[in-house]
C-alpha distance (Angstrom), angle and dihedral (degrees) to the residues before:
residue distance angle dihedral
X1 . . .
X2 3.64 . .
X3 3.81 151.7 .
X4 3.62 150.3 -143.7
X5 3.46 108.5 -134.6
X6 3.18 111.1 167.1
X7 3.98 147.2 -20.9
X8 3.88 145.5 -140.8
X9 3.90 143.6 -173.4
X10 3.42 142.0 -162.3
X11 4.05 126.2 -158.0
X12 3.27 127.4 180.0
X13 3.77 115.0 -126.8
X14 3.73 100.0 -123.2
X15 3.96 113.1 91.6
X16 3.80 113.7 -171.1
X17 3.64 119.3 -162.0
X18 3.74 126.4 -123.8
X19 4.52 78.7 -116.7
X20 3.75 93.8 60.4
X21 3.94 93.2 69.9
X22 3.99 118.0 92.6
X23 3.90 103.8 -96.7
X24 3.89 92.5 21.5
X25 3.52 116.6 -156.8
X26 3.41 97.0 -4.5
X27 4.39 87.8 65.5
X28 4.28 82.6 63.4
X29 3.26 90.8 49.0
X30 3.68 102.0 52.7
X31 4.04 82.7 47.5
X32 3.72 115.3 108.7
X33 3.96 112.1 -95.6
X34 3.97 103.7 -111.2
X35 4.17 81.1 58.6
X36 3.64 98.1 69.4
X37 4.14 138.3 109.8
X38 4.07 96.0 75.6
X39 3.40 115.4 147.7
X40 3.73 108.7 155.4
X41 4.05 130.7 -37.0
X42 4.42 130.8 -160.4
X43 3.82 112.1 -104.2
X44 3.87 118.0 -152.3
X45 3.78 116.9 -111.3
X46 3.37 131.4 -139.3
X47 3.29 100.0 -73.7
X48 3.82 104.1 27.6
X49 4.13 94.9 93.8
X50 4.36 114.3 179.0
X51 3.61 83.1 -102.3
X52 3.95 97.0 54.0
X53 3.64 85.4 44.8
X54 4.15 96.3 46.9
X55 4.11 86.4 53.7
X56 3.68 93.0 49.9
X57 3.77 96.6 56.9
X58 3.69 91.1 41.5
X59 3.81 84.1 53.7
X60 3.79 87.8 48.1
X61 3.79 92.2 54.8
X62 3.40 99.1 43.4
X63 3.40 88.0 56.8
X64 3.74 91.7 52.2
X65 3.94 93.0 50.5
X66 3.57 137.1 71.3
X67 3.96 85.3 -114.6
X68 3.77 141.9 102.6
X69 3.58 126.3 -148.2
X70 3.53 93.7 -112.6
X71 3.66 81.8 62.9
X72 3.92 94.1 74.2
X73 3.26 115.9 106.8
X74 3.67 98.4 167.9
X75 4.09 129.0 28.8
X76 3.93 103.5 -166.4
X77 3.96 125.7 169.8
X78 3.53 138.4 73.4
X79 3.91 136.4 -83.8
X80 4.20 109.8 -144.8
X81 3.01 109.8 -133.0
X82 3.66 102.4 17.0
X83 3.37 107.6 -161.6
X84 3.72 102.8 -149.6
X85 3.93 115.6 52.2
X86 3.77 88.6 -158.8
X87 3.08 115.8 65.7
X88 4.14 96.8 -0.5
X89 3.58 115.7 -125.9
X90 3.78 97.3 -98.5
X91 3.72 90.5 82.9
X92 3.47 89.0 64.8
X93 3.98 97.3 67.1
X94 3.97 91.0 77.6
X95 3.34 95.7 76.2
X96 3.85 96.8 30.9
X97 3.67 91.1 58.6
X98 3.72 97.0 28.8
X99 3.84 98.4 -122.3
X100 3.59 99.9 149.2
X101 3.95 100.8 162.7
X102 4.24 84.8 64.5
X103 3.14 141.8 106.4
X104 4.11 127.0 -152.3
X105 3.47 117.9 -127.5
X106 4.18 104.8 177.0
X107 3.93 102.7 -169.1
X108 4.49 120.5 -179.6
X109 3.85 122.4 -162.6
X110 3.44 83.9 137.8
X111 4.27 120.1 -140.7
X112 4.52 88.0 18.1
X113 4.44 85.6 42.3
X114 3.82 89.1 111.7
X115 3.88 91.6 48.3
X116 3.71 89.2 41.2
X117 3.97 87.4 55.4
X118 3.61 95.2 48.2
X119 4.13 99.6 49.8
X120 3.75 81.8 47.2
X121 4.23 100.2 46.0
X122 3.93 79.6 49.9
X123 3.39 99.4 54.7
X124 3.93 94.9 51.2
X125 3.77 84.9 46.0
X126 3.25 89.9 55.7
X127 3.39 104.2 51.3
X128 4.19 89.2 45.9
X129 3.89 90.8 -111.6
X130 3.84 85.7 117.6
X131 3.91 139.7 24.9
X132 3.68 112.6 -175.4
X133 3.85 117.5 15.6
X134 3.84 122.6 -173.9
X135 4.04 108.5 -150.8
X136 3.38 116.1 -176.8
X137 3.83 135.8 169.0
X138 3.79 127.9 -161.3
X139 3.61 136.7 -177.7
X140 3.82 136.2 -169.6
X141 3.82 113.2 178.7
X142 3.74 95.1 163.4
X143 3.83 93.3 68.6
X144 3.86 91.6 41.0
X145 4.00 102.9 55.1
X146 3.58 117.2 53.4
X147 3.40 96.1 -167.1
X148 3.70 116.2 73.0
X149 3.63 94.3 -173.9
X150 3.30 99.7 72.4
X151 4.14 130.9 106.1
X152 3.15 98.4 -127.3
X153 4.06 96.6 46.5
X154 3.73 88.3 53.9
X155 3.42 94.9 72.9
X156 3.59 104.9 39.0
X157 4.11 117.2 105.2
X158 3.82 128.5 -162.7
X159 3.80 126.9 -124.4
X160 3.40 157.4 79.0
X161 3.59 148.2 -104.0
X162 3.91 142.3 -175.9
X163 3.44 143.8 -161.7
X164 3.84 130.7 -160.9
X165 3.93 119.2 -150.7
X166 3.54 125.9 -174.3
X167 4.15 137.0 169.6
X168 3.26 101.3 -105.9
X169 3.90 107.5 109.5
X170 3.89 128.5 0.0
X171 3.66 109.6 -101.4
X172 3.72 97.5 151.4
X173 3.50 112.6 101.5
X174 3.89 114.6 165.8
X175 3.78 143.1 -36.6
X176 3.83 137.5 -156.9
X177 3.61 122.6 -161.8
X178 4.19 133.7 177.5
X179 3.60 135.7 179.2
X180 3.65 120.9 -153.1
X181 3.84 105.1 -146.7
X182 3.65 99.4 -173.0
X183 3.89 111.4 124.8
X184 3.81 89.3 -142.5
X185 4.01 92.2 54.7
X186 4.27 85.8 48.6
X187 3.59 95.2 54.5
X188 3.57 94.1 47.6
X189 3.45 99.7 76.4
X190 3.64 115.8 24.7
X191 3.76 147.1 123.9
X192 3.95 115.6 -141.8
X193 3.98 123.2 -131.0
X194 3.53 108.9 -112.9
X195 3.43 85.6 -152.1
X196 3.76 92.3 81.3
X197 4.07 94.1 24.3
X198 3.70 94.7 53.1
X199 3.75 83.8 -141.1
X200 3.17 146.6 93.1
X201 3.84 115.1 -87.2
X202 3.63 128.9 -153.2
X203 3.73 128.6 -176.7
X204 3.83 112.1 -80.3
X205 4.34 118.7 -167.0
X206 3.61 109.8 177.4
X207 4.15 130.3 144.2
X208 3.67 114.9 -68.4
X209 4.05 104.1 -123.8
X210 3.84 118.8 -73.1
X211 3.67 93.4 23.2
X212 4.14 125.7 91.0
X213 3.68 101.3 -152.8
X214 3.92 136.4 24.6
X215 4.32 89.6 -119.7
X216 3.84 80.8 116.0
X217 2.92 99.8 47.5
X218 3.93 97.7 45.0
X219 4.53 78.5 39.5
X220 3.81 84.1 64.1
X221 4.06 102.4 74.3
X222 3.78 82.9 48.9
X223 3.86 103.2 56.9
X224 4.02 87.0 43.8
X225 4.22 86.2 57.1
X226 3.58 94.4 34.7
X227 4.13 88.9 59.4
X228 4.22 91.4 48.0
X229 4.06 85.5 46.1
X230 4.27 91.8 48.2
X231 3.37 90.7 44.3
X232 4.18 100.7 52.9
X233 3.72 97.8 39.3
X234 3.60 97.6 166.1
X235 3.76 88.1 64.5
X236 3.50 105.6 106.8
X237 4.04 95.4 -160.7
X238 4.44 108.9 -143.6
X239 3.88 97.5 179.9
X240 3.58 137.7 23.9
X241 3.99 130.0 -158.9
X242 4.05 117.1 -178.1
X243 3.36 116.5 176.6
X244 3.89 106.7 -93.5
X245 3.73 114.9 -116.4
X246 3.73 87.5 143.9
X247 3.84 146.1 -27.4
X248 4.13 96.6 -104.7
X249 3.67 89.6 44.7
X250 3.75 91.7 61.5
X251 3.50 92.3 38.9
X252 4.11 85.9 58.9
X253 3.42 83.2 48.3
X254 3.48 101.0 60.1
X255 3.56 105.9 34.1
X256 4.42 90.0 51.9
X257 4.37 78.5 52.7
X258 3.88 91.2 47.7
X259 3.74 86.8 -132.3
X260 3.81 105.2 141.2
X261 4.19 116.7 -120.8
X262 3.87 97.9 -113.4
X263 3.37 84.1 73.4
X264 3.50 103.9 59.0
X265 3.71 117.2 86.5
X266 3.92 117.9 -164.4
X267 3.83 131.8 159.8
X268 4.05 100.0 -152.5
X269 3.30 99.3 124.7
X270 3.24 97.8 54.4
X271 4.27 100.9 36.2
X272 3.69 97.4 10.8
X273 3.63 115.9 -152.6
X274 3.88 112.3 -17.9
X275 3.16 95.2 168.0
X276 3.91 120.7 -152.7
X277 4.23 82.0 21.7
X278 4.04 104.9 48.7
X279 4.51 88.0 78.6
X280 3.78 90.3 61.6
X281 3.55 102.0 22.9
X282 3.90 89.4 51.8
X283 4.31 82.8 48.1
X284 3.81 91.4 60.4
X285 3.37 99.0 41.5
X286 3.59 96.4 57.1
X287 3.84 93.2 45.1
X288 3.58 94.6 53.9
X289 3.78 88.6 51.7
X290 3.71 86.0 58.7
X291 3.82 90.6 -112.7
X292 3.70 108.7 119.2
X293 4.29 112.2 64.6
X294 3.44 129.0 -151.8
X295 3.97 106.7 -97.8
X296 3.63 96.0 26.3
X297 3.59 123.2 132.7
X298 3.75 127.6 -115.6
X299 3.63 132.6 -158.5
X300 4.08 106.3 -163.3
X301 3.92 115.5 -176.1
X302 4.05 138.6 171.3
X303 3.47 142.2 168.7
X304 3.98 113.4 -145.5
X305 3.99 131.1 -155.8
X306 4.40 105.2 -85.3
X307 3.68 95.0 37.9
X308 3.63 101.4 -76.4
X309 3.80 119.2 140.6
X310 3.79 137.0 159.4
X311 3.95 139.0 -177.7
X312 3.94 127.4 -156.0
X313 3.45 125.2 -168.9
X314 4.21 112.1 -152.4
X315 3.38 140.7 174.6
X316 3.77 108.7 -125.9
């Protein structure tokens, strides 16, 4: 028994434009066509870190809630890159936000970690372990890839966003979730620790072996929501947010679901991909639009890095 109570963001202030990239258009072009629909995206600054970034939205949805910070019982998420191994940065965001009564639950499944967090800070909810849990994701690419001419930096945004849930209605209304064990589909997507490379790492997507293209692997998120949709009929879904690898992909998406496009609501032209951030950034945006309603029902869905993907189905 949970409930969303309220959300927050955090952007940075510096919008880079799909032009300022070595090779300009011509690097989005060469891009494969599910990873399309970038525009521009914020970059961090100097002194916006993830973790700055992660208190800020929590500060934003505090402020949006009917809670304090000495409310929090639970901080769960995941700061990208934490800078510390041991213990990760997330730990941190006690004292920054002065939520003493908390404890810090840092939890990694990379692109689906916000969806992750929220199946998880329902089920302690649920079982009255918990009462108000902060999750919050937050990404900072910029200070992660040194080399801004890369593909797969050029579509990377920075930021942060945060969700507060709480007991007090049930809002929850089923998940599905499936991990694809195959070595092949692990190594397809993956990002190396430089800790045991000794260099530095950048994101790599490239066909699992015995396959010519990644549309399975970019079909797998889909069958995972398709089998929570076919299995809650009655649902009739209002919104949709996928995590945002690119325009076409969620257009694929949506039309192997049979959910129409209108429904979809994204923020990649804007932020790009932010990976473990665009879910719950992409939440507040829309609600401070005056977009999302009270009683509406929400489809979320991602695919993560290994194979792993899940789908949730809420009512905001």
């Amino acid at each position: 028994m949970s409930h969303i109570e309220a959300t927050g963001s955090y952007l940075p202030s510096t919008v880079v434009l799909n032009s300022e990239f070595v090779g300009g258009n011509a690097l989005f072009e060469s891009m494969d066509e599910y990873f399309s629909g970038y525009e521009e995206r914020r970059h961090a600054s100097a002194t916006e870190t993830a973790l700055m970034m992660a208190v800020e939205a929590a500060k934003d949805a505090l402020a949006n809630s009917k809670y304090t910070a000495l409310d929090i019982d639970l901080i769960i998420g995941i700061i990208q890159p934490s800078r510390n191994v041991y213990g990760d940065d997330l730990n941190l965001m006690q004292h920054e936000l002065g939520a003493w009564n908390a404890s810090v639950l840092p939890i990694n499944t990379a692109c689906s970690s916000f969806i992750t967090a929220l199946n998880t800070a329902d089920a302690l909810i649920s079982t009255g372990k918990n009462k108000v849990v902060l999750i919050v994701t937050s990404t900072d690419w910029v200070h992660t890839m040194l080399d801004t001419t890369k593909p797969n930096f050029a579509f990377a945004g920075d930021g942060a966003g945060a969700v507060i849930l709480d007991g007090s209605t049930e809002s929850f209304i089923d998940k599905y979730e499936l991990n694809n064990t195959k070595p092949e589909v692990f190594n397809a997507l993956v990002m190396k620790n430089a800790q045991f490379t000794q260099q530095k790492e950048f994101f790599t997507v490239r066909p699992p072996e015995g396959r010519t293209t990644v549309k399975d692997l970019i079909l797998f998120p889909m069958s995972v929501a398709k089998t929570l949709l076919d299995r809650n009929p009655q649902v009739a879904v209002d919104k949709v947010i996928m995590h945002q690898s690119g325009l076409k992909m969620m257009q694929v998406w949506a039309d192997k679901l049979e959910i129409a496009e209108d429904k979809i609501r994204h923020t990649i032209g804007l932020y790009a991909n932010m990976t473990v951030a665009n879910i719950p950034v992409t939440l507040d945006y829309w609600r401070k639009k005056g977009d999302l309603q009270r009683g509406e029902k929400i489809l979320f869905m991602a695919p993560s890095a290994g194979g792993y993907s899940i789908a949730m189905l809420w009512q905001y």
